[in-house]
N, C-alpha and C positions, 0 to 999 in steps of 0.2 A: 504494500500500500504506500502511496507518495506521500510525504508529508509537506507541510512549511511551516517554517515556525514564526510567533508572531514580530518579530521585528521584519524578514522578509514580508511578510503579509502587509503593516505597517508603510514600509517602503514605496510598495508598490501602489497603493492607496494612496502616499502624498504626492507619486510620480504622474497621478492622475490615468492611472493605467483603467480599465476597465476590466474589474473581478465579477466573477459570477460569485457571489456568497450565499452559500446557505443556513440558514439555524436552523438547528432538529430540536433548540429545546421546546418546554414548555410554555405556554403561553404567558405565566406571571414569571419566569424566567425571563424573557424576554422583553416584556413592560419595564422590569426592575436594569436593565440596560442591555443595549446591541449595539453593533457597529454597523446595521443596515442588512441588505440582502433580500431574499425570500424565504419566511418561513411558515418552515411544514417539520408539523414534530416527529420525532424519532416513529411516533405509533403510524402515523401517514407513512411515512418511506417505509418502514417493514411491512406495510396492506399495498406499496406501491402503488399510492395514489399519489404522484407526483406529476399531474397533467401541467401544470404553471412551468415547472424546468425543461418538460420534454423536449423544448428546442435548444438545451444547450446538449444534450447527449454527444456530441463531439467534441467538446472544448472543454478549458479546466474547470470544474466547481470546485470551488472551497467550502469545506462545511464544518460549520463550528458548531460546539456543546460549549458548558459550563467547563469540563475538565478534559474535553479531547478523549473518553471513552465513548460516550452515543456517536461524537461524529464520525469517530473510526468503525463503528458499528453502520452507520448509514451509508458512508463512503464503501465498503462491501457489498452492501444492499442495493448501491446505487452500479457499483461495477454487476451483479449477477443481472440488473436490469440492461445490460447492453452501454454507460453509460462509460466512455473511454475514457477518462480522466480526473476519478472523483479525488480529493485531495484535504488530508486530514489537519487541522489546525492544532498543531501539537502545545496542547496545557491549556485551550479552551478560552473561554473568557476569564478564568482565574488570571492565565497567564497573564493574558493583555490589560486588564487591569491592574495587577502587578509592577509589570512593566511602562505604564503608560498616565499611571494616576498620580 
């Protein structure tokens, strides 16, 4: 599984690149802070109702959790769906706040 870790992710965000982001968490997970994207929690991607990303299946996604376990879990989920290049946000929004508050 690919990883990046968040100062790469970080970077490329202020290079004004365009990321595909995903969050798997929950929904008052995500109220309580994100850094953008589309999300669809970890229970949608393992029932594989991800109809909103179905047009990035060739390009990278990045998918973030709280600690980098669900997204490395969705990022598989999202690979057995045909999707080439899911990409795990290693240490989560823990990390990036961590690092970045």
């Amino acid at each position: 599984m690919n990883t990046i870790t968040v100062e790469e992710l970080k970077k490329r965000l202020d290079d004004g690149e365009i990321v595909h982001l995903l969050d798997v968490r929950e929904d008052h997970e995500r109220a309580e802070y994100n850094i953008g994207g589309v999300h669809i929690p970890i229970g949608k991607v393992q029932a594989m109702q991800v109809d909103e990303i179905e047009n990035w299946k060739d390009d990278e996604v990045v998918v973030y959790c709280r600690s980098g376990n669900r997204s490395g879990m969705a990022s598989m989920f999202l690979q057995q769906m045909g999707f080439k290049n899911p990409v795990n946000l290693t240490g989560g929004m823990l990390a990036w706040r961590q690092k970045f508050e």
